[in-house]
mmCIF file of the N, C-alpha and C atoms, coordinates in Angstrom:
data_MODEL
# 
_entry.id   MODEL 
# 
loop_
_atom_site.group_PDB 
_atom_site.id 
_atom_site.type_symbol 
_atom_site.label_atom_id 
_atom_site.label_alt_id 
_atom_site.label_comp_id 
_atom_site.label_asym_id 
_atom_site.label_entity_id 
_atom_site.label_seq_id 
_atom_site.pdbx_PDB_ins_code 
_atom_site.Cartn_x 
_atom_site.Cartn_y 
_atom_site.Cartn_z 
_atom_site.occupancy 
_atom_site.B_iso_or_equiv 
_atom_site.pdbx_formal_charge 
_atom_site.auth_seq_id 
_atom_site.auth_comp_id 
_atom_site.auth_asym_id 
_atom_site.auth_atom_id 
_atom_site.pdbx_PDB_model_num 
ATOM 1   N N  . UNK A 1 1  ? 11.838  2.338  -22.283 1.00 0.00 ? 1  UNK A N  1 
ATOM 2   C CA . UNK A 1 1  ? 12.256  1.361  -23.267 1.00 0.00 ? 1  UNK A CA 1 
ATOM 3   C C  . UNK A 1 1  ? 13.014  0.263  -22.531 1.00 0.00 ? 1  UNK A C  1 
ATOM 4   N N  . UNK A 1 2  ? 12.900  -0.909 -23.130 1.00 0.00 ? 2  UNK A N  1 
ATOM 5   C CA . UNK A 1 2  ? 13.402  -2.292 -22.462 1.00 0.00 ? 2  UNK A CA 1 
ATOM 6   C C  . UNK A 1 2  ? 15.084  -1.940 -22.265 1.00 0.00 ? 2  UNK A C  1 
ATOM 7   N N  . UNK A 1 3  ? 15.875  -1.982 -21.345 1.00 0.00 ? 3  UNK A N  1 
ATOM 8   C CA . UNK A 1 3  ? 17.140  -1.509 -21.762 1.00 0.00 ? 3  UNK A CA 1 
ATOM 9   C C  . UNK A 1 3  ? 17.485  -2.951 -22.833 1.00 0.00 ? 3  UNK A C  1 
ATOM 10  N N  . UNK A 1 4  ? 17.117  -4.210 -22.917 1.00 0.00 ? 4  UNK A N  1 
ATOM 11  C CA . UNK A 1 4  ? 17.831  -4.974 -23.824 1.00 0.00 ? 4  UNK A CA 1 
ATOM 12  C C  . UNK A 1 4  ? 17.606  -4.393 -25.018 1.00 0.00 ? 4  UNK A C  1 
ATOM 13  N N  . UNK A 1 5  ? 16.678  -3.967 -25.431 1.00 0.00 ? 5  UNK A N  1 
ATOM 14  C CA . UNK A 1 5  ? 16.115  -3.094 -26.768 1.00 0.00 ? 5  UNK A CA 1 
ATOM 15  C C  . UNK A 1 5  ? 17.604  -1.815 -27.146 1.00 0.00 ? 5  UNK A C  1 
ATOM 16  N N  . UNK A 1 6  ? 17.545  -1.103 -26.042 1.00 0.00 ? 6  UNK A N  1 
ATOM 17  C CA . UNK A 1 6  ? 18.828  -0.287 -26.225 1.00 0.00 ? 6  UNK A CA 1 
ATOM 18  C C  . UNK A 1 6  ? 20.400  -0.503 -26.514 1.00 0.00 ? 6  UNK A C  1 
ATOM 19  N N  . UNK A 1 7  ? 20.443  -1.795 -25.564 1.00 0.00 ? 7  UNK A N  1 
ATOM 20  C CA . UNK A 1 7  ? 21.675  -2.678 -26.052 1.00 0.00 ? 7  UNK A CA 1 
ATOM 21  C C  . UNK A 1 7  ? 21.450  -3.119 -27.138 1.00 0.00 ? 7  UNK A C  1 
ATOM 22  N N  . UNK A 1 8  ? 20.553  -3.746 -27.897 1.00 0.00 ? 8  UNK A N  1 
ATOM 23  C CA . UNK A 1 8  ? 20.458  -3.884 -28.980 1.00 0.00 ? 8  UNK A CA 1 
ATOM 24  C C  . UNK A 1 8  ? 20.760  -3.379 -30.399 1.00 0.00 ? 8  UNK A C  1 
ATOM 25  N N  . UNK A 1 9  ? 20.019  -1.905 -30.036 1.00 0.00 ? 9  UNK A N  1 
ATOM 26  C CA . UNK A 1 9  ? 20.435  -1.028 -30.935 1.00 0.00 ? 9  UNK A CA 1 
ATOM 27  C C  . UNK A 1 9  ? 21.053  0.402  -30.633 1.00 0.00 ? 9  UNK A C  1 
ATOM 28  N N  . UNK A 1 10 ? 22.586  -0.234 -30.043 1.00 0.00 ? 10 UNK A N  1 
ATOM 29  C CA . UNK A 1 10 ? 23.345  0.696  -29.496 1.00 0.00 ? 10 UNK A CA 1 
ATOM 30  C C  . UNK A 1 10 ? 23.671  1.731  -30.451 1.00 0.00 ? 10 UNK A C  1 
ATOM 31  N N  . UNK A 1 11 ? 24.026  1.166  -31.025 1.00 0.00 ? 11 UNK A N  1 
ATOM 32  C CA . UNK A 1 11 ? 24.764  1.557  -32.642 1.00 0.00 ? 11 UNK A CA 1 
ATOM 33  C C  . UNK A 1 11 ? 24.090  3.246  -32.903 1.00 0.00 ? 11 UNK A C  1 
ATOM 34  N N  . UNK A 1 12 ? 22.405  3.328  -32.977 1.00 0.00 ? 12 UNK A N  1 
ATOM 35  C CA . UNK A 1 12 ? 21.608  4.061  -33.357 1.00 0.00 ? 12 UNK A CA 1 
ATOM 36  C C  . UNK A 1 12 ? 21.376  4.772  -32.283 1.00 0.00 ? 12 UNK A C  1 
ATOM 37  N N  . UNK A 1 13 ? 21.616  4.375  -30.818 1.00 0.00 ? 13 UNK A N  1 
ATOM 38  C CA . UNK A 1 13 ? 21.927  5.002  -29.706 1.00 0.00 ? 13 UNK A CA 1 
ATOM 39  C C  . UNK A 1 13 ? 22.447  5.984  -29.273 1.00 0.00 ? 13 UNK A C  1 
ATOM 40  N N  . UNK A 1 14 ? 23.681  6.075  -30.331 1.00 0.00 ? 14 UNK A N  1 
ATOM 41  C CA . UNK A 1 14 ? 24.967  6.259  -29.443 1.00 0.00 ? 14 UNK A CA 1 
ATOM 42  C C  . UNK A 1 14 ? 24.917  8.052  -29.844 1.00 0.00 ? 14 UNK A C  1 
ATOM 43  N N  . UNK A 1 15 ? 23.978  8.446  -30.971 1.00 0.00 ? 15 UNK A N  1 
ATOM 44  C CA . UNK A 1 15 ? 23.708  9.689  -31.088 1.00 0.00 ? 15 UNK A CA 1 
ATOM 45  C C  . UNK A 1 15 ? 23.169  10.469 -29.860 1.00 0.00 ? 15 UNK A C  1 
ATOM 46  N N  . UNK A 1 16 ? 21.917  9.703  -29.349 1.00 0.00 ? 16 UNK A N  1 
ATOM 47  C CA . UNK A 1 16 ? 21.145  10.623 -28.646 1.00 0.00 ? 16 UNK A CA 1 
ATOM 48  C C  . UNK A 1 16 ? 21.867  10.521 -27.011 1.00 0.00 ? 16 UNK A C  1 
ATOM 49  N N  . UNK A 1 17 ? 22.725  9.425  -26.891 1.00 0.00 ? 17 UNK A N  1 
ATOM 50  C CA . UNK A 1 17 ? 23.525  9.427  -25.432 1.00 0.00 ? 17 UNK A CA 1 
ATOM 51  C C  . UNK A 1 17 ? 24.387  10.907 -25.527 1.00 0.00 ? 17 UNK A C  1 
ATOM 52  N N  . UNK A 1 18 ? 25.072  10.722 -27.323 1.00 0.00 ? 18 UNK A N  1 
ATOM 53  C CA . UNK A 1 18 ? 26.294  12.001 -27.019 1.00 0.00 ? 18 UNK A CA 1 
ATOM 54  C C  . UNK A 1 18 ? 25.284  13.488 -27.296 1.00 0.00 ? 18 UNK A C  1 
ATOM 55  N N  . UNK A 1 19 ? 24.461  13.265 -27.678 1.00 0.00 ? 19 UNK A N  1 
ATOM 56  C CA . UNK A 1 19 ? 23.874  14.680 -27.420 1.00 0.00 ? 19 UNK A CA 1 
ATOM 57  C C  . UNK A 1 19 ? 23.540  14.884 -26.352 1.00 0.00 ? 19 UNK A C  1 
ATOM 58  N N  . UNK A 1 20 ? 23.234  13.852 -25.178 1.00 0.00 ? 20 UNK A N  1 
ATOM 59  C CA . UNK A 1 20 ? 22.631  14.043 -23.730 1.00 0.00 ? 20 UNK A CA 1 
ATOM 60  C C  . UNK A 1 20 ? 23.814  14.334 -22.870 1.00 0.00 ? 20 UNK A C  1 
ATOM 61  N N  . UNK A 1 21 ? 24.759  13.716 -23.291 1.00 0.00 ? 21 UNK A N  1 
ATOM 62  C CA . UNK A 1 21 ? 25.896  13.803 -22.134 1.00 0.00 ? 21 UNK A CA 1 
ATOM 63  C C  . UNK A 1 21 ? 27.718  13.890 -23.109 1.00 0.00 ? 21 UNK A C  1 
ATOM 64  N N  . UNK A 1 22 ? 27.568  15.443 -23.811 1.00 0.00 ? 22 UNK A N  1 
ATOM 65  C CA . UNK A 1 22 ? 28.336  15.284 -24.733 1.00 0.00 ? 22 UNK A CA 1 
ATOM 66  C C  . UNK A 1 22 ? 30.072  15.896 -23.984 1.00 0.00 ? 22 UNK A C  1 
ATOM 67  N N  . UNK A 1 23 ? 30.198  15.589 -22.839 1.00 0.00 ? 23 UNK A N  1 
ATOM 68  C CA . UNK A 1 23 ? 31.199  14.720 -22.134 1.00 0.00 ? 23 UNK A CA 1 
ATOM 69  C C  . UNK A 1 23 ? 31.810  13.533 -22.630 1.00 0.00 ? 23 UNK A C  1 
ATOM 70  N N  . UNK A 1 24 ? 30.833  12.619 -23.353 1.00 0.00 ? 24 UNK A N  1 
ATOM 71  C CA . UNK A 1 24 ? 31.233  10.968 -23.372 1.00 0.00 ? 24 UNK A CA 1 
ATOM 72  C C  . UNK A 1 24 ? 32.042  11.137 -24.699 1.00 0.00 ? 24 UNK A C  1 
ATOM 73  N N  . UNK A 1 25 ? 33.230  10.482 -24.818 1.00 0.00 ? 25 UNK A N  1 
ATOM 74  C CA . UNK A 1 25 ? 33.798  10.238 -25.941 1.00 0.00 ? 25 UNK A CA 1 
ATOM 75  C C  . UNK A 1 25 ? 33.507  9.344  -26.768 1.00 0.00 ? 25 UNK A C  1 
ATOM 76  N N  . UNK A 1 26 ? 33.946  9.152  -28.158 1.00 0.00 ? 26 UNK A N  1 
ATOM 77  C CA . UNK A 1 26 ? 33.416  7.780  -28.714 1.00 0.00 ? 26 UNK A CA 1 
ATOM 78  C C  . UNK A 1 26 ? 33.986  6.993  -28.011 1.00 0.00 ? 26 UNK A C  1 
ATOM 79  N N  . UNK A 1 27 ? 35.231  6.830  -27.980 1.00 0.00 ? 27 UNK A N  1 
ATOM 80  C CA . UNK A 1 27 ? 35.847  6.180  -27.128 1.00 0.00 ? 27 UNK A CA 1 
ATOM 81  C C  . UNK A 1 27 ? 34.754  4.940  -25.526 1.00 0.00 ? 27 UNK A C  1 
ATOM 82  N N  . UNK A 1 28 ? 34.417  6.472  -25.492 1.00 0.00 ? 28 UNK A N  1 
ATOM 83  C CA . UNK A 1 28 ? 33.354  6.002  -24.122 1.00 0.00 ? 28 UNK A CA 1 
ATOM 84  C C  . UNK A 1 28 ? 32.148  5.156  -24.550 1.00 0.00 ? 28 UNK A C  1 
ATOM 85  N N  . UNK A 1 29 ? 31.566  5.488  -25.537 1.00 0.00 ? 29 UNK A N  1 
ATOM 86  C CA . UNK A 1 29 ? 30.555  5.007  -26.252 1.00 0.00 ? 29 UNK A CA 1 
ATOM 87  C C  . UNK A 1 29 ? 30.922  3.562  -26.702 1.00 0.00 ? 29 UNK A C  1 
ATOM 88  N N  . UNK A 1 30 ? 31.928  3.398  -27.281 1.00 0.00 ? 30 UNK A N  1 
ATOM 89  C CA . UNK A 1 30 ? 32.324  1.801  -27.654 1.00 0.00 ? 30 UNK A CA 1 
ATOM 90  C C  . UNK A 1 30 ? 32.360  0.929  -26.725 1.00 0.00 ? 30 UNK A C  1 
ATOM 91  N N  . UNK A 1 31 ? 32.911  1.313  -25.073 1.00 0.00 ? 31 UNK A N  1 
ATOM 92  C CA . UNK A 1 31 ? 33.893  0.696  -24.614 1.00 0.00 ? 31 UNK A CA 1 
ATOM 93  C C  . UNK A 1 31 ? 32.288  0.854  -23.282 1.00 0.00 ? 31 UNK A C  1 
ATOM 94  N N  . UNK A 1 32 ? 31.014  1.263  -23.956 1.00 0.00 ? 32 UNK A N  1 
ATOM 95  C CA . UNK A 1 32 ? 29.577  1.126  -23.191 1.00 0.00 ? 32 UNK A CA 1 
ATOM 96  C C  . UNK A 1 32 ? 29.078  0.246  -23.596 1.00 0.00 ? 32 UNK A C  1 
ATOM 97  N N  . UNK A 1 33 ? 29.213  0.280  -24.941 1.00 0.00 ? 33 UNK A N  1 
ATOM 98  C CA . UNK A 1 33 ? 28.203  -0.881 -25.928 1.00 0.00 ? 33 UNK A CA 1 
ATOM 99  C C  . UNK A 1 33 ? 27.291  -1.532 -25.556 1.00 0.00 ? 33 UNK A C  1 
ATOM 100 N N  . UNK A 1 34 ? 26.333  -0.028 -24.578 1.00 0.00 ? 34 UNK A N  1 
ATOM 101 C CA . UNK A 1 34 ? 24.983  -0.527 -24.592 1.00 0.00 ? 34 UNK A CA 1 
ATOM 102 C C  . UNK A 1 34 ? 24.999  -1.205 -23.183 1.00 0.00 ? 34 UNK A C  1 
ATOM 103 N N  . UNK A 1 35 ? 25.588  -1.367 -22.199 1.00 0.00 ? 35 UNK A N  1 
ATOM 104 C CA . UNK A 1 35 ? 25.495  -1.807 -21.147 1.00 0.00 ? 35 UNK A CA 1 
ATOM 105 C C  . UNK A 1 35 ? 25.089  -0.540 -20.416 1.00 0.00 ? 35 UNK A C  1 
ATOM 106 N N  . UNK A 1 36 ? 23.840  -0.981 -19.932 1.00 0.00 ? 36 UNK A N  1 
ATOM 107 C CA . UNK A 1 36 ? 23.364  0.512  -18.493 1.00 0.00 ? 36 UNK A CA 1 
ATOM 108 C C  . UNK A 1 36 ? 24.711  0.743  -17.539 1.00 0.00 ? 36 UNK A C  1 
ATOM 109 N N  . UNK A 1 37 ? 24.928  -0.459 -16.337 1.00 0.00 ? 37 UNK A N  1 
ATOM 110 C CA . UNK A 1 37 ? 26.317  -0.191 -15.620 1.00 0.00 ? 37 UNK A CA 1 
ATOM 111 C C  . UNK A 1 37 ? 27.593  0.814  -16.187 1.00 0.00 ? 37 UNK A C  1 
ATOM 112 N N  . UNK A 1 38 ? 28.025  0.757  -17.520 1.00 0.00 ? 38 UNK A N  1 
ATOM 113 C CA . UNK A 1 38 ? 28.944  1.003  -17.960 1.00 0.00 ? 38 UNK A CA 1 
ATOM 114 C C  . UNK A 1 38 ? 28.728  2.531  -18.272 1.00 0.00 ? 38 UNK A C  1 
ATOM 115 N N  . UNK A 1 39 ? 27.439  2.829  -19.134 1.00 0.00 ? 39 UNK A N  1 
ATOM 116 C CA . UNK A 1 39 ? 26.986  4.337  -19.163 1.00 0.00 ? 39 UNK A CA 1 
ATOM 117 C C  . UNK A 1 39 ? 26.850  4.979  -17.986 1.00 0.00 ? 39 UNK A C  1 
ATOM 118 N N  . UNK A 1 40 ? 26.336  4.438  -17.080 1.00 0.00 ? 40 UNK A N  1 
ATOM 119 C CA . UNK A 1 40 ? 26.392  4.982  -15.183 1.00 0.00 ? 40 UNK A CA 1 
ATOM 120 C C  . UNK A 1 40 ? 27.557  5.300  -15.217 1.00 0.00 ? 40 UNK A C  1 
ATOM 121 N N  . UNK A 1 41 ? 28.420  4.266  -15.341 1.00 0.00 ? 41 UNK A N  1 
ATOM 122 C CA . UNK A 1 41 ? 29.585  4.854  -14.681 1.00 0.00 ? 41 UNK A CA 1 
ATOM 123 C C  . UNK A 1 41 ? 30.519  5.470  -15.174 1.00 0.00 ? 41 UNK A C  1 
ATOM 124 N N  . UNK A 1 42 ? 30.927  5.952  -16.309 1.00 0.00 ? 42 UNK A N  1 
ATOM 125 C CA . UNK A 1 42 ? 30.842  6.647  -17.464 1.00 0.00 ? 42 UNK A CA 1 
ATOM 126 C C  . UNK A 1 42 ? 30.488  8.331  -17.140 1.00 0.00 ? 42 UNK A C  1 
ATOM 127 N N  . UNK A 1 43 ? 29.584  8.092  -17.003 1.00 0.00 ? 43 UNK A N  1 
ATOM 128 C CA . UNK A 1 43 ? 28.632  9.573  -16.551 1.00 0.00 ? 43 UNK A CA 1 
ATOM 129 C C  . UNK A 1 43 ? 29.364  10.329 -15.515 1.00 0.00 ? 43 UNK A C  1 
ATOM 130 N N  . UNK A 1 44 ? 28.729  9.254  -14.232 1.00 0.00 ? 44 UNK A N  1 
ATOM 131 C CA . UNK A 1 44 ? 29.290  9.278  -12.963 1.00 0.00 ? 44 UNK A CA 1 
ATOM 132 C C  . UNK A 1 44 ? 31.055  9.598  -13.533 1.00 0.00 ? 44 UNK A C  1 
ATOM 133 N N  . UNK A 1 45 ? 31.670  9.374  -13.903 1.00 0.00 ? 45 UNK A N  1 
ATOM 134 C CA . UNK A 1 45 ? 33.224  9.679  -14.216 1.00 0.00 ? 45 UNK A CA 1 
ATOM 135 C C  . UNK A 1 45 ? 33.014  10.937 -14.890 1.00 0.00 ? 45 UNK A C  1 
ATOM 136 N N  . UNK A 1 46 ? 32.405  11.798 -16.057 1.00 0.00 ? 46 UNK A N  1 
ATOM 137 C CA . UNK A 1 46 ? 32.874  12.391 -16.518 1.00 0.00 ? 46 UNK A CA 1 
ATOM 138 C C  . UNK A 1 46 ? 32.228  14.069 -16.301 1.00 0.00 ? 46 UNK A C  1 
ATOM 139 N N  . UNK A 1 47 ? 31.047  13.630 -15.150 1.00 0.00 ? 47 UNK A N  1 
ATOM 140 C CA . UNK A 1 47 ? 30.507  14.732 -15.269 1.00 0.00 ? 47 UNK A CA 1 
ATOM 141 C C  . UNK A 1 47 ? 30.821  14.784 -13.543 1.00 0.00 ? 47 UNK A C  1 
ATOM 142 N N  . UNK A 1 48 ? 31.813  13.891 -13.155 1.00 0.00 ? 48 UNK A N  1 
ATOM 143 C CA . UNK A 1 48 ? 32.076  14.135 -10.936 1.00 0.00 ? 48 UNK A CA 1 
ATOM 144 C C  . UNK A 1 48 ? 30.831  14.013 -10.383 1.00 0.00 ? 48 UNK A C  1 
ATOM 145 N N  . UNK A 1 49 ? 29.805  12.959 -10.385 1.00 0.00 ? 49 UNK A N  1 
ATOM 146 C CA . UNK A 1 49 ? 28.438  13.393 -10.040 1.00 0.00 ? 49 UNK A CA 1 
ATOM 147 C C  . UNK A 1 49 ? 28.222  11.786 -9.498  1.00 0.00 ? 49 UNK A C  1 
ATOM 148 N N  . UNK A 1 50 ? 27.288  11.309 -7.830  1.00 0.00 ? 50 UNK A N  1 
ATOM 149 C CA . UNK A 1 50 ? 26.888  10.218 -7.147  1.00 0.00 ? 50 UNK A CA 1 
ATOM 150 C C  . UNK A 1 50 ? 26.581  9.214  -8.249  1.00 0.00 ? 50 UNK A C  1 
ATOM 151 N N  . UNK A 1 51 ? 26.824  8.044  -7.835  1.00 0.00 ? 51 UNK A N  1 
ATOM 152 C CA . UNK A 1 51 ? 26.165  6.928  -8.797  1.00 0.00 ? 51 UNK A CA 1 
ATOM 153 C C  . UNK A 1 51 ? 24.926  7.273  -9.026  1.00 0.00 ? 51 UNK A C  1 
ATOM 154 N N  . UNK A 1 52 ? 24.047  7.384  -7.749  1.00 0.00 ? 52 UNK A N  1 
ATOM 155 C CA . UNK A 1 52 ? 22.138  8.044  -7.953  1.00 0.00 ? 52 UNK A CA 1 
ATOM 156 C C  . UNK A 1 52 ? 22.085  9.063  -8.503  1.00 0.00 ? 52 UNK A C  1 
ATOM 157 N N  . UNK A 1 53 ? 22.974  9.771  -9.235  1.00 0.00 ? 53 UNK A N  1 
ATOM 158 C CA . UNK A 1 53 ? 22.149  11.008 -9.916  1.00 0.00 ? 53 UNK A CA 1 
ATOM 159 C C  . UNK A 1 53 ? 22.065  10.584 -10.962 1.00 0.00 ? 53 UNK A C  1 
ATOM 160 N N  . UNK A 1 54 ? 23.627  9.575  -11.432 1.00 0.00 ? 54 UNK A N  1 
ATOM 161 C CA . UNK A 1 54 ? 23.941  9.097  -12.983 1.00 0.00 ? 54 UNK A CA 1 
ATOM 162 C C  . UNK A 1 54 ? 22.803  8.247  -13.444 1.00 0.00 ? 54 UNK A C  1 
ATOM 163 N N  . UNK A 1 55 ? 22.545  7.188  -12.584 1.00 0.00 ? 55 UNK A N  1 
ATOM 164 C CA . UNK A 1 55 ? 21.287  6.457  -12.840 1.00 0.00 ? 55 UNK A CA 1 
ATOM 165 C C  . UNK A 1 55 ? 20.364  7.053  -12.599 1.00 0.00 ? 55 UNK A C  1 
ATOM 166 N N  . UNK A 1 56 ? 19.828  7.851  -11.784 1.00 0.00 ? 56 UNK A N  1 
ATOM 167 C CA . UNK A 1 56 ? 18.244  8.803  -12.281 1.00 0.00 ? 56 UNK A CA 1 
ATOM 168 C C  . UNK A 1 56 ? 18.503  9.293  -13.709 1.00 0.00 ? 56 UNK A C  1 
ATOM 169 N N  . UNK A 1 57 ? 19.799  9.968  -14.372 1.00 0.00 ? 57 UNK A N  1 
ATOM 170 C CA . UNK A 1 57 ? 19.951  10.863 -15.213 1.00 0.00 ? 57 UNK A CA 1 
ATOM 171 C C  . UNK A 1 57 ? 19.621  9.442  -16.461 1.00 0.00 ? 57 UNK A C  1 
ATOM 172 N N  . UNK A 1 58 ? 20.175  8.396  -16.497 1.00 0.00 ? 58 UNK A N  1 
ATOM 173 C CA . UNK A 1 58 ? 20.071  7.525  -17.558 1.00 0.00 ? 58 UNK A CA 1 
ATOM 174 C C  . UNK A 1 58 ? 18.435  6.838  -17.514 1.00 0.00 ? 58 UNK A C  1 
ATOM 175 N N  . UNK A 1 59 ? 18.147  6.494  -16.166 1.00 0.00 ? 59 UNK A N  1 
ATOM 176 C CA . UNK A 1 59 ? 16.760  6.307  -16.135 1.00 0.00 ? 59 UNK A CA 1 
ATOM 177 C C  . UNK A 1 59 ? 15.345  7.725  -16.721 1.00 0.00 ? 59 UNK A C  1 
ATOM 178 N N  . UNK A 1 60 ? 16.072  8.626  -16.612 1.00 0.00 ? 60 UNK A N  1 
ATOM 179 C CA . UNK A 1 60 ? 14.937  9.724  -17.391 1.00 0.00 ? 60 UNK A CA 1 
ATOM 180 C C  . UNK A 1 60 ? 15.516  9.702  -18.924 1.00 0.00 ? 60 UNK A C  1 
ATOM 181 N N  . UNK A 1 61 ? 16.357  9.436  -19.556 1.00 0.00 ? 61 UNK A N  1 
ATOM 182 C CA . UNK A 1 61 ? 17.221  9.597  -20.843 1.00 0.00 ? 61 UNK A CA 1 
ATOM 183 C C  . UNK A 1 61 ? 16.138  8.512  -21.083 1.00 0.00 ? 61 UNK A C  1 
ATOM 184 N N  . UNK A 1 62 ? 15.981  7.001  -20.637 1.00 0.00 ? 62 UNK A N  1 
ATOM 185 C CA . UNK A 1 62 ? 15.189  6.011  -21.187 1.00 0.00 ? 62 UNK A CA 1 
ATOM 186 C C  . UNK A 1 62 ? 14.026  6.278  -21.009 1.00 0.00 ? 62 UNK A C  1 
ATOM 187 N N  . UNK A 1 63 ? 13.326  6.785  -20.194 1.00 0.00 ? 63 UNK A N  1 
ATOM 188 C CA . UNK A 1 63 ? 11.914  7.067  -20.101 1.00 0.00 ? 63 UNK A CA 1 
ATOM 189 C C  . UNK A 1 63 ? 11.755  8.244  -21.141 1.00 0.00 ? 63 UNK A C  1 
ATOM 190 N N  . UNK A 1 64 ? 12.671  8.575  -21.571 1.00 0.00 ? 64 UNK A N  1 
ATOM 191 C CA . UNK A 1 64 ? 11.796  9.130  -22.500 1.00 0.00 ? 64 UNK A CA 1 
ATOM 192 C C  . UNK A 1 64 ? 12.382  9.040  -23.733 1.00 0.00 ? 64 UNK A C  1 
ATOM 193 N N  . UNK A 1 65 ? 13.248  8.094  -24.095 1.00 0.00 ? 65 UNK A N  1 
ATOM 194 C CA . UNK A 1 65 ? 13.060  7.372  -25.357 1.00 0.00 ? 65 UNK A CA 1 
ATOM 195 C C  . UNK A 1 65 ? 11.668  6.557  -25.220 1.00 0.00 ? 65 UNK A C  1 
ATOM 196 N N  . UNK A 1 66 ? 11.217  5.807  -24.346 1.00 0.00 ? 66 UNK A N  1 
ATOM 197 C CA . UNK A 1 66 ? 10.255  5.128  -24.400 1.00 0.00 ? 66 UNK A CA 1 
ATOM 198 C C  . UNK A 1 66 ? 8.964   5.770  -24.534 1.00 0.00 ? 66 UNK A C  1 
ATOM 199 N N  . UNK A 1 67 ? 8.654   7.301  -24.320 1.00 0.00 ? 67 UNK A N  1 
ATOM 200 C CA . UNK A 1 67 ? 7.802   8.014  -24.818 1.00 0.00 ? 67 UNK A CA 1 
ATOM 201 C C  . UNK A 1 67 ? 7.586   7.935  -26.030 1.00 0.00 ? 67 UNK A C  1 
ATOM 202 N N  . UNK A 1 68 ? 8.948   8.731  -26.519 1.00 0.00 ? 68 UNK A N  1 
ATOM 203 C CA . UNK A 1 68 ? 9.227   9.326  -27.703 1.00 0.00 ? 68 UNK A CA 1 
ATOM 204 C C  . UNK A 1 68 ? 8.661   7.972  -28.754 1.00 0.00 ? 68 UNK A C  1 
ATOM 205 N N  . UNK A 1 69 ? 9.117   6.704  -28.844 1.00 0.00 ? 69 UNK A N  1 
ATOM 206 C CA . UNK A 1 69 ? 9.032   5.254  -29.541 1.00 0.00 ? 69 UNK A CA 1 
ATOM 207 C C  . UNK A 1 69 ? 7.643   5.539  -29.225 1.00 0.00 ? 69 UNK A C  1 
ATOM 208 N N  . UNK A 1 70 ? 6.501   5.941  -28.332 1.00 0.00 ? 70 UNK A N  1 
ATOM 209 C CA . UNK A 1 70 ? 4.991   5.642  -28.630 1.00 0.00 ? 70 UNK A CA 1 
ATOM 210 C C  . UNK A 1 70 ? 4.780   6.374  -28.846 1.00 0.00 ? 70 UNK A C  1 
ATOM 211 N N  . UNK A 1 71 ? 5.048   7.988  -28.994 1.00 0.00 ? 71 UNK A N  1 
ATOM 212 C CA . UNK A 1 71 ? 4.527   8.787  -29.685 1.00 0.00 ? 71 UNK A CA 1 
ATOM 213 C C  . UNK A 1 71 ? 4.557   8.364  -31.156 1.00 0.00 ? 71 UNK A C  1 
ATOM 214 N N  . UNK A 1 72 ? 5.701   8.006  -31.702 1.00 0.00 ? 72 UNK A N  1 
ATOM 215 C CA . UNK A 1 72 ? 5.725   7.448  -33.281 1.00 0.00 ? 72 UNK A CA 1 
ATOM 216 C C  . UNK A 1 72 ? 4.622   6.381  -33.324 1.00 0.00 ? 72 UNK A C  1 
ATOM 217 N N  . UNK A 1 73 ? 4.344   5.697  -32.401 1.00 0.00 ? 73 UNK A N  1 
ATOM 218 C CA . UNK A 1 73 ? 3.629   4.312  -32.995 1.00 0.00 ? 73 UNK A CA 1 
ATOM 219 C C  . UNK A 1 73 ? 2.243   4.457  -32.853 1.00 0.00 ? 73 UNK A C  1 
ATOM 220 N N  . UNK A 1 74 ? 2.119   5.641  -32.166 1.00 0.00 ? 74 UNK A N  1 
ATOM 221 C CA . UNK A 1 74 ? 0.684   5.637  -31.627 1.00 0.00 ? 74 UNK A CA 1 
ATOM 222 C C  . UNK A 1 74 ? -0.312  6.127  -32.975 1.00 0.00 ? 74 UNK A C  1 
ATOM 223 N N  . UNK A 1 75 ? -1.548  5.905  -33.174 1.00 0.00 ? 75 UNK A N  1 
ATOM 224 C CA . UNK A 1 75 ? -1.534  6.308  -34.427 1.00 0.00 ? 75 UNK A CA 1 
ATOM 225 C C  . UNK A 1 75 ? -2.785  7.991  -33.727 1.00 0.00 ? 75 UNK A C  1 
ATOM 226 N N  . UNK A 1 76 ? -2.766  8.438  -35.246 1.00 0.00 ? 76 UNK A N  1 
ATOM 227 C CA . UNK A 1 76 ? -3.517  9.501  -34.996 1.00 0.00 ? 76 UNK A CA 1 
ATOM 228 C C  . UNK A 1 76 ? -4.548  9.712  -34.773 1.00 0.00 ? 76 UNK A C  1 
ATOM 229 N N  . UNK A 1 77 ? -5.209  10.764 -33.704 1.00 0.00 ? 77 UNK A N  1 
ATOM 230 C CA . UNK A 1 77 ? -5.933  10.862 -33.596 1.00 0.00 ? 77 UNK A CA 1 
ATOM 231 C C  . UNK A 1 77 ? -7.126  11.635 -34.422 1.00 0.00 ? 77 UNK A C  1 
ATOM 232 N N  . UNK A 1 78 ? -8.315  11.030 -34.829 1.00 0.00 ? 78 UNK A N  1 
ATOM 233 C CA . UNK A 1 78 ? -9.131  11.764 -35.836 1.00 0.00 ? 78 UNK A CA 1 
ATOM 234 C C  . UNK A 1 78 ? -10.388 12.080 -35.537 1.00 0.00 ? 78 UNK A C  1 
ATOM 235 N N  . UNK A 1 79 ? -10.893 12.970 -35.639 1.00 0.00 ? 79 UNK A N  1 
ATOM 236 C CA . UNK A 1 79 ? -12.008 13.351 -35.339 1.00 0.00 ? 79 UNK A CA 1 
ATOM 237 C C  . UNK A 1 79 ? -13.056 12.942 -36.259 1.00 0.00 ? 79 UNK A C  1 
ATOM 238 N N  . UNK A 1 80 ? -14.304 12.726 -36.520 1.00 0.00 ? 80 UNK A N  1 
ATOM 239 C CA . UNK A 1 80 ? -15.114 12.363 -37.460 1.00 0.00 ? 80 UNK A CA 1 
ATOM 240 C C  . UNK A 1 80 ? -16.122 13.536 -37.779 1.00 0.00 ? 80 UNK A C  1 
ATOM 241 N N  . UNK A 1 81 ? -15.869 13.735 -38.992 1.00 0.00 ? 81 UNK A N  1 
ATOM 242 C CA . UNK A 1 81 ? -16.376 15.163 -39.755 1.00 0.00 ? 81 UNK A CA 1 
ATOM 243 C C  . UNK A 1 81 ? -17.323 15.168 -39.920 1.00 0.00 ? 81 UNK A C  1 
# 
């Protein structure tokens, strides 16, 4: 997913970040508002872990929101009877 798309709709975000990394406080979540840098480092702070793991860990969190968004859009597949 585009990260501007995510900044965008942080708001609706901010569920599936604290279920991924439920370390982050709201606190943390506000004071991210959707900025990648800020969730890195965030991470990187709360879980003691390299900048490169935090960003692989947020780069697979988005790759697969960006699945997940085409699995919904994709339409179904039908066989012809």
């Amino acid at each position: 997913m585009n990260w501007d798309r995510v900044e965008g709709q942080w708001k609706q975000m901010k569920g599936s970040v604290k279920s991924r990394w439920g370390k982050l406080t709201d606190d943390d979540l506000n004071v991210i508002s959707g900025k990648k840098d800020q969730l890195v480092g965030r991470i990187q702070e709360r879980y003691g872990i390299a900048k490169d793991e935090a960003d692989k860990q947020v780069n697979e969190w988005n790759a697969a929101l960006a699945d997940d968004n085409a699995r919904e859009t994709r339409p179904l597949d039908r066989k012809a009877g």
